[in-house]
BABA-900897 format. One line per 2 residues: number of its first residue (from 1); their letters; for each residue x, y negated, z of C-alpha. Coordinates in Angstrom, 1 decimal, decimal comma, always signed. Layout:
% BABA-900897
NUM	a	X:Y:Z; ...
END
This chain:
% BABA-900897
1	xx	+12,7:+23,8:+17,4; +11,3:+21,8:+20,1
3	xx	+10,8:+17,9:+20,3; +14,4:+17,4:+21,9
5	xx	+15,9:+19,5:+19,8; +14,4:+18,1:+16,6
7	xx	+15,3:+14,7:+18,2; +18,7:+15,3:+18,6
9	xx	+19,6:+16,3:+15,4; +17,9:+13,6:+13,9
11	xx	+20,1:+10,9:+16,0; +23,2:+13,6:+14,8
13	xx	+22,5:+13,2:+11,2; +19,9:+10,8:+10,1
15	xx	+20,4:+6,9:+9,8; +18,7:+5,4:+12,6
17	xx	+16,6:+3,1:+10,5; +13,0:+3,9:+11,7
19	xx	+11,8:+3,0:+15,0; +10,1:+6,7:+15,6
21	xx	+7,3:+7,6:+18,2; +8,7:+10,2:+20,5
23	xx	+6,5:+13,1:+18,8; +7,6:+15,6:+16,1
25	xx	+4,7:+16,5:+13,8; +4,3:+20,1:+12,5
27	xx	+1,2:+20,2:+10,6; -2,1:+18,8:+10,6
29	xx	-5,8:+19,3:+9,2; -8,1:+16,5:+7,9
31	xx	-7,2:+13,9:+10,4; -6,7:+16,2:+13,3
33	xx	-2,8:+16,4:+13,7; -0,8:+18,7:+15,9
35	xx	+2,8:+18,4:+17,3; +5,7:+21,3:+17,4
37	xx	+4,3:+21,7:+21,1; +1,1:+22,3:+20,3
39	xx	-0,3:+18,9:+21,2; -3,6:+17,8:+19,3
41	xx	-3,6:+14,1:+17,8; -6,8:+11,8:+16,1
43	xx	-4,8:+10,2:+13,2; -5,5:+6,5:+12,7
45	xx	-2,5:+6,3:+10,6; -2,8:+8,6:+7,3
47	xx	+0,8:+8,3:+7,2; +0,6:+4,5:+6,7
49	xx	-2,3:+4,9:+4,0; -0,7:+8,0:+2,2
51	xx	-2,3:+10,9:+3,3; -5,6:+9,4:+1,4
53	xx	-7,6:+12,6:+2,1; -6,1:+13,2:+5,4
55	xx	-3,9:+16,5:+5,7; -3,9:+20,0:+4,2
57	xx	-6,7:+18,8:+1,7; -7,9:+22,0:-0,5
59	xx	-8,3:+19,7:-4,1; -5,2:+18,5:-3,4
61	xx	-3,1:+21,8:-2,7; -4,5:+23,8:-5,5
63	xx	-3,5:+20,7:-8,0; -0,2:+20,7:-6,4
65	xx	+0,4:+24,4:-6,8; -0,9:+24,9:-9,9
67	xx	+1,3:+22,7:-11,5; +4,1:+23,7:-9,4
69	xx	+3,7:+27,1:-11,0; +4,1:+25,8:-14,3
71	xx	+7,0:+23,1:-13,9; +8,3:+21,3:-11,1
73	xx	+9,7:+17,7:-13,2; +10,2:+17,2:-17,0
75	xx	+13,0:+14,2:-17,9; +10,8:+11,0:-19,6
77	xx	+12,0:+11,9:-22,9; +9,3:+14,4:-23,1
79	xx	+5,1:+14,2:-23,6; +3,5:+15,7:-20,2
81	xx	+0,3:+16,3:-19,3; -0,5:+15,3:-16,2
83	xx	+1,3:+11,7:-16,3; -1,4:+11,4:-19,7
85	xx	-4,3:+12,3:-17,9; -3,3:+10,4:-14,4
87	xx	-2,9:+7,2:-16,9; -6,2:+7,2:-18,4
89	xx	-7,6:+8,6:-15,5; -5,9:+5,2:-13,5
91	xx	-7,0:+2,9:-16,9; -10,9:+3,5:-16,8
93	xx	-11,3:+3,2:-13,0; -9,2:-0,6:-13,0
95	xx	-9,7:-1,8:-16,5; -6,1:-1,6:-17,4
97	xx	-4,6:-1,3:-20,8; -1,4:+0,8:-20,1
99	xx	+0,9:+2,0:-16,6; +4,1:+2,5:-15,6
101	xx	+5,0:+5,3:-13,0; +7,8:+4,9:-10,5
103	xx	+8,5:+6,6:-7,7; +7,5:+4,1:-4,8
105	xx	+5,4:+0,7:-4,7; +8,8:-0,9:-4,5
107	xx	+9,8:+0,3:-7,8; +5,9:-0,6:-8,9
109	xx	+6,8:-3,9:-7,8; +10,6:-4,2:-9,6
111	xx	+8,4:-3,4:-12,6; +5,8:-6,1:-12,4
113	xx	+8,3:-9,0:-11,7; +10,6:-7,6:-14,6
115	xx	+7,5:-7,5:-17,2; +6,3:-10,9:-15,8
117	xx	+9,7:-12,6:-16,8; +9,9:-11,3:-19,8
119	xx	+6,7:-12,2:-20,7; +7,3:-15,6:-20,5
121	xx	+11,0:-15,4:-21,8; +9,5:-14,0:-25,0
123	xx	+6,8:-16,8:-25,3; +8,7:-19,8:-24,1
125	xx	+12,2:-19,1:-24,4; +15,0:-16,8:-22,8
127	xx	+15,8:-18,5:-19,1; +12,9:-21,9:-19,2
129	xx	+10,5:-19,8:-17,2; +11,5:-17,2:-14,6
131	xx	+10,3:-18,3:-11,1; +7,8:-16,0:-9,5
133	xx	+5,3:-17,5:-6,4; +5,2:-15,3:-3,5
135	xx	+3,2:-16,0:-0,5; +4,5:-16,2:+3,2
137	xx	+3,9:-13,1:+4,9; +3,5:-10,8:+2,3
139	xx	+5,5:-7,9:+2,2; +6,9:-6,6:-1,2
141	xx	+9,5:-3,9:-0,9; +12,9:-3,0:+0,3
143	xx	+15,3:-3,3:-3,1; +16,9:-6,3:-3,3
145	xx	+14,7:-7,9:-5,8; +11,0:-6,8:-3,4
147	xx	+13,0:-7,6:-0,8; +13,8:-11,3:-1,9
149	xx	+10,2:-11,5:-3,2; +8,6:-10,6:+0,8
151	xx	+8,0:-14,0:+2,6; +8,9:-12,8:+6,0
153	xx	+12,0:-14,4:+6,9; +12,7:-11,3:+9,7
155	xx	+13,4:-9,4:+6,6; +16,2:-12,5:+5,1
157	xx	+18,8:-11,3:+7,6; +22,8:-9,6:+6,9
159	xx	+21,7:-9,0:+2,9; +22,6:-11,6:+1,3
161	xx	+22,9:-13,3:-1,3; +19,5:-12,9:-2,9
163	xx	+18,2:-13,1:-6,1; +17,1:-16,8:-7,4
165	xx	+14,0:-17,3:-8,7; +11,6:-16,6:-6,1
167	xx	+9,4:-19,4:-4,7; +7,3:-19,1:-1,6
169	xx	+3,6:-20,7:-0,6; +1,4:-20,5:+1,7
171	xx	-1,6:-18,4:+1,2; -3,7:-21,2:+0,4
173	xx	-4,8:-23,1:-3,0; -3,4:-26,2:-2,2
175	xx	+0,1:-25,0:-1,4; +0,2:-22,3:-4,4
177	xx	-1,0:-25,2:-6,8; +1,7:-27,4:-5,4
179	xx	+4,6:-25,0:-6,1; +3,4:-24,2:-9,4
181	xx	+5,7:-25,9:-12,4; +7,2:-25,4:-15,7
183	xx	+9,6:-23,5:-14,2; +6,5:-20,5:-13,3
185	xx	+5,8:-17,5:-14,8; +3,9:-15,7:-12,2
187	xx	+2,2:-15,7:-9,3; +2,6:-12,6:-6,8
189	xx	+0,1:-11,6:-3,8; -1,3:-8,8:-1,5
191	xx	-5,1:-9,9:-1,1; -4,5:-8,7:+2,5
193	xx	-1,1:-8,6:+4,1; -1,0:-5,7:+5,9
195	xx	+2,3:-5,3:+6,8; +2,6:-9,3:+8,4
197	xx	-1,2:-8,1:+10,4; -4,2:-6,7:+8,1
199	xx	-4,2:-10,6:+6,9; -7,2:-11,5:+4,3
201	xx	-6,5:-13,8:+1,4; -9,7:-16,4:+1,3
203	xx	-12,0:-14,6:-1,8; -12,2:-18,5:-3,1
205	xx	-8,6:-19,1:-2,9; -8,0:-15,8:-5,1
207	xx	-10,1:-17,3:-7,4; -9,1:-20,3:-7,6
209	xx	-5,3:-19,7:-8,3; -6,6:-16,6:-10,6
211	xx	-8,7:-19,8:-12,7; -5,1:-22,1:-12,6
213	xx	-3,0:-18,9:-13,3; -5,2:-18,6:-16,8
215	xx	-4,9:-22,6:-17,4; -1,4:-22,4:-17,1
217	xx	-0,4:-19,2:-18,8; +1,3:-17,9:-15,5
219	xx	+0,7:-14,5:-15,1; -1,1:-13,0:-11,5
221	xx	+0,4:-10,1:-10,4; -1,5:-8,1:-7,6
223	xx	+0,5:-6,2:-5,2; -2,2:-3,2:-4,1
225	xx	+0,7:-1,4:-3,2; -1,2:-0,4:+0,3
227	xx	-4,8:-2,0:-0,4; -5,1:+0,5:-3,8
229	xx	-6,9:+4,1:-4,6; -9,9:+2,9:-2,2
231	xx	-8,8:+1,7:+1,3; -10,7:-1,1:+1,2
233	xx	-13,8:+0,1:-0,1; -13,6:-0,8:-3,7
235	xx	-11,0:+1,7:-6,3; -8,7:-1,6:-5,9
237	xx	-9,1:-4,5:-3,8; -8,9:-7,0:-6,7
239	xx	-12,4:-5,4:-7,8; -14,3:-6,6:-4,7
241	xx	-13,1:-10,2:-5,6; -14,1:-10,1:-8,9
243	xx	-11,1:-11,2:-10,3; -8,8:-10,3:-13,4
245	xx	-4,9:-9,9:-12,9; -2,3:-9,4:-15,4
247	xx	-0,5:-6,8:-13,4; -1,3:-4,5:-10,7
249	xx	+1,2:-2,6:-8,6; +0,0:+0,7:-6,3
251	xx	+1,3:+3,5:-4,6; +0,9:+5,0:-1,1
253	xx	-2,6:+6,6:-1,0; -2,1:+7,1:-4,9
255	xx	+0,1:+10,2:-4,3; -2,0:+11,7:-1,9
257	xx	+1,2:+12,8:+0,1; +3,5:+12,9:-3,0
259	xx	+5,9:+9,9:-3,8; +4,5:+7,5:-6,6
261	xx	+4,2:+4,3:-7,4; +2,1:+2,4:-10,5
263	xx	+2,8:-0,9:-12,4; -0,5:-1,2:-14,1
265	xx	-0,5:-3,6:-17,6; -4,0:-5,6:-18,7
267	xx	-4,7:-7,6:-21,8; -1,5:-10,0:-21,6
269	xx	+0,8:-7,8:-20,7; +0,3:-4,6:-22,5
271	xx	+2,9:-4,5:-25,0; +5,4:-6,8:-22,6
273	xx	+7,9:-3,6:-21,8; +9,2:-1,6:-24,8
275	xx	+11,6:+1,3:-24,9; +14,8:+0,6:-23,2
277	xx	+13,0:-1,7:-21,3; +12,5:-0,1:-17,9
279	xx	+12,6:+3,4:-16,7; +13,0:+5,9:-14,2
281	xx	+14,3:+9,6:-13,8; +11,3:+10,8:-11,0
283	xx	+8,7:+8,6:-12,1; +6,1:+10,1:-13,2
285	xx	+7,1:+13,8:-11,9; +4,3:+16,3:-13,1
287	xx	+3,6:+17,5:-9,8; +3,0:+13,8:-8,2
289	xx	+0,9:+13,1:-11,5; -1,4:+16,3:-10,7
291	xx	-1,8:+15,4:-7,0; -2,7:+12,0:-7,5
293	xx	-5,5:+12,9:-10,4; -6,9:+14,2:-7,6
295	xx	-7,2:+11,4:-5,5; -7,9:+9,1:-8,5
297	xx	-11,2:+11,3:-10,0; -12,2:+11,2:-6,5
299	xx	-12,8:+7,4:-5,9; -16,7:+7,6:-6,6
301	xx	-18,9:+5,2:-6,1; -20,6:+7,3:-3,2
303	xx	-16,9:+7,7:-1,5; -16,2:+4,1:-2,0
305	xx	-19,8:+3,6:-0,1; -18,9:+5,6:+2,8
307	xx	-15,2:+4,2:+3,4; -17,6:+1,0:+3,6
309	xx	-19,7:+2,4:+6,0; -16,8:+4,1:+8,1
311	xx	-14,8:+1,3:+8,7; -17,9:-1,3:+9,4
313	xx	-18,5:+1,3:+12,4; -15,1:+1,2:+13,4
315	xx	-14,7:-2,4:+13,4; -17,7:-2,8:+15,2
317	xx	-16,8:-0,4:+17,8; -13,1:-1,9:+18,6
319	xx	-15,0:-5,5:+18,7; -16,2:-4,3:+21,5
321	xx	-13,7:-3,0:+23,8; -11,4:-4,7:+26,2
323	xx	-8,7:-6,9:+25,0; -9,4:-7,7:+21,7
325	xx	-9,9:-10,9:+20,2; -10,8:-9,9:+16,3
327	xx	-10,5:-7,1:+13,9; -9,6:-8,1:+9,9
329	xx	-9,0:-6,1:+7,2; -11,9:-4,5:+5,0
331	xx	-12,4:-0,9:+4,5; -10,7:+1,5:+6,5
333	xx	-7,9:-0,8:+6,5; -8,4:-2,7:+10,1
335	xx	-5,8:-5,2:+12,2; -6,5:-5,3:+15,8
337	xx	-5,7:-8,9:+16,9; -5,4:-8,6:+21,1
339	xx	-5,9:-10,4:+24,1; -3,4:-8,0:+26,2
341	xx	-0,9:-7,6:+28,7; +0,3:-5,1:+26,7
343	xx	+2,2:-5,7:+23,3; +0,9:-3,6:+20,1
345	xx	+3,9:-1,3:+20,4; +3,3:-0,4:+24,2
347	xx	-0,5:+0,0:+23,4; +0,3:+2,5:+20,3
349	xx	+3,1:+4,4:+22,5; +0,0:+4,9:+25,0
351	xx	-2,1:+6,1:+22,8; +0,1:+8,6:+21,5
353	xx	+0,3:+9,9:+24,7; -3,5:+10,6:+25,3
355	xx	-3,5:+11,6:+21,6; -3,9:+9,1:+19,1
357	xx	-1,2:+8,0:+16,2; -1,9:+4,2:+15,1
359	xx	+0,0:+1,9:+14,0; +1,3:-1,8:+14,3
361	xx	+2,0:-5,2:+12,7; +3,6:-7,7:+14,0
363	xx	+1,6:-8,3:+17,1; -1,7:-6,3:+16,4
365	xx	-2,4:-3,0:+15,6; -3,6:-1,1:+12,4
367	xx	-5,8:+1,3:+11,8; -5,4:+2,9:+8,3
369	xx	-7,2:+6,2:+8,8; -7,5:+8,8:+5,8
371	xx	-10,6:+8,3:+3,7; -12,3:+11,3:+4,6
373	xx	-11,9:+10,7:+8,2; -15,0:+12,0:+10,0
375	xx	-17,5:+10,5:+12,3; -16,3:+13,1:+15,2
377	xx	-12,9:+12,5:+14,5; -13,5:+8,6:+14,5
379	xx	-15,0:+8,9:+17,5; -12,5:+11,1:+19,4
381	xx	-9,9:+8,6:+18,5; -12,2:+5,4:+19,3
383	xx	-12,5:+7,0:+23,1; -8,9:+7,1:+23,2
385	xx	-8,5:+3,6:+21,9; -11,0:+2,2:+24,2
387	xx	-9,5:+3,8:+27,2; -6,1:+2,5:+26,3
389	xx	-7,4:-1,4:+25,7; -9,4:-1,2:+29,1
391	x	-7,5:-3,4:+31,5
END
């Protein structure tokens, strides 16, 4: 099928929930990508921080097959290997006692604020603490329970009622401190926002609510739902600010490509969730668990290094083009903040056209490139860039 036809269908029979790019990808190599027509595209994208090792990668496949040849899902009432291995694997590189696997970060996320209320309904009694701190802006997830928990208010609209329980604060010591009370039993934050613009948390503010979360007993969960399995540089974000939370959520690049998510349990909360306490009939899948060992026994110290090095030249390089005011983010996880006639959607719909996928948020864009980008490709899709920004 062609673009129109693909197009077509998709208004027939698919929810018009996403706002798509007019472009119908077919298949793609490293982070070269190519259209049904044939078109060649620099992807900034990595399927918004999925495709961790950009497309087709070789580790990757042979996992995925392999395992595909011996079974494609065993039920959670059975040992498997892969899920055993993935866990450990997950355990040594974060410091983590035990993990969960879902099927998304959403679920990761349902996960983390279920443990955290039971935690403290088991120490302090059943209904005296159950509020969970959120920060304004972050983004948590689409159930209704993520979705309550994501301090965007653009999100609040039709769905209604929402769950109780969920506090929100600004980003800042001051206002988290404020909204802490008896009533607390966790705290809840992306160390960068990406979805509300590639929006880093202060390091001293992390560690100053991660020092009153400890006085206080109130558990800090860290959402690396899109920051995780090395975008920024480190294995997870929370390791660069030298911090220790009580539960960690991931998925997106963790999969490699494959739908998974991660609740991930540390010292306090290890033995929180017993059986009959949470579960899933996906999470977990065997051939998800195999792909993502993949990505996970590949966050090195030497890859870590060069996702470093690769997105310091890239945020260098955008600093200097036309219309842009500042570049966030760390890693090869990069907002775009502009100074442009043009908004960030009109900007990425040009540079699809010249042949370049990035994305936006809010109004800058974002650059989540796979890992393993190269310096050709980066520069291929930097010329683009630069000729879209030039007014």
């Amino acid at each position: 099928m062609n673009f129109f036809e693909i197009k077509d269908r998709d208004d027939g029979f698919i929810a018009g929930t996403y706002g798509r790019f007019s472009v119908a990808i077919e298949k793609g190599e490293g982070s070269s990508i190519w259209d049904v027509e044939g078109k060649k595209y620099i992807d900034f994208t990595s399927g918004i921080g999925v495709n961790a090792f950009g497309m087709n990668d070789e580790i990757w496949k042979a996992a995925v097959v392999e395992q595909i040849n011996k079974t494609q899902h065993v039920c959670n009432l059975y040992y498997v290997q892969p899920q055993v291995e993935l866990a450990e694997a997950i355990c040594k590189i974060s410091g983590a006692k035990k993990v969960f696997f879902g099927n998304s970060g959403a679920e990761a996320n349902e996960c983390a604020i279920k443990a955290a209320r039971k935690y403290s309904a088991l120490k302090y009694g059943e209904g005296s603490r159950y509020e969970i701190i959120t920060m304004k802006g972050s983004f948590h997830g689409r159930t209704m329970a993520t979705l309550t928990a994501t301090g965007q208010d653009g999100f609040h609209k039709h769905f209604g009622p929402f769950l109780e329980g969920f506090v929100y604060a600004e980003p800042t010591y001051e206002d988290i401190s404020a909204k802490i009370n008896d009533k607390t039993c966790a705290v809840m934050m992306e160390l960068i926002q990406g979805e509300s613009g590639v929006n880093v948390v202060d390091e001293q503010t992390v560690k100053a609510v991660e020092k009153l979360c400890k006085e206080k007993d109130v558990l800090l969960i860290v959402d690396e739902v899109q920051t995780g399995n090395g975008r920024t540089g480190e294995a997870y974000a929370y390791l660069g600010y030298g911090i220790s939370p009580d539960l960690v959520t991931t998925a997106k690049g963790l999969g490699g490509g494959l739908p998974i998510g991660a609740c991930l349990f540390f010292d306090k909360t290890e033995n929180t969730l017993v059986k009959g306490d949470h579960g899933t009939t996906f999470g977990g899948n065997p051939v998800a668990c195999a792909a993502a060992l993949t990505v996970v026994n590949r966050l090195t110290d030497d890859l870590l290094a060069t996702v470093k090095e690769k997105g310091a030249y890239l945020k260098a390089e955008i600093e200097k083009m036309d219309g842009v005011k500042e570049v966030s983010g760390r890693g090869m996880m990069l907002g775009v903040s502009l100074d442009h006639e043009k908004s960030a959607r009109q900007l990425a719909e040009e540079a699809l056209k010249r042949g370049l996928l990035i994305l936006t948020a809010h109004e800058k864009l974002r650059l989540l490139p796979p890992l393993t980008i190269t310096r050709a490709e980066m520069d291929e899709g930097l010329k683009i860039l630069k000729e879209v920004l030039k007014k």
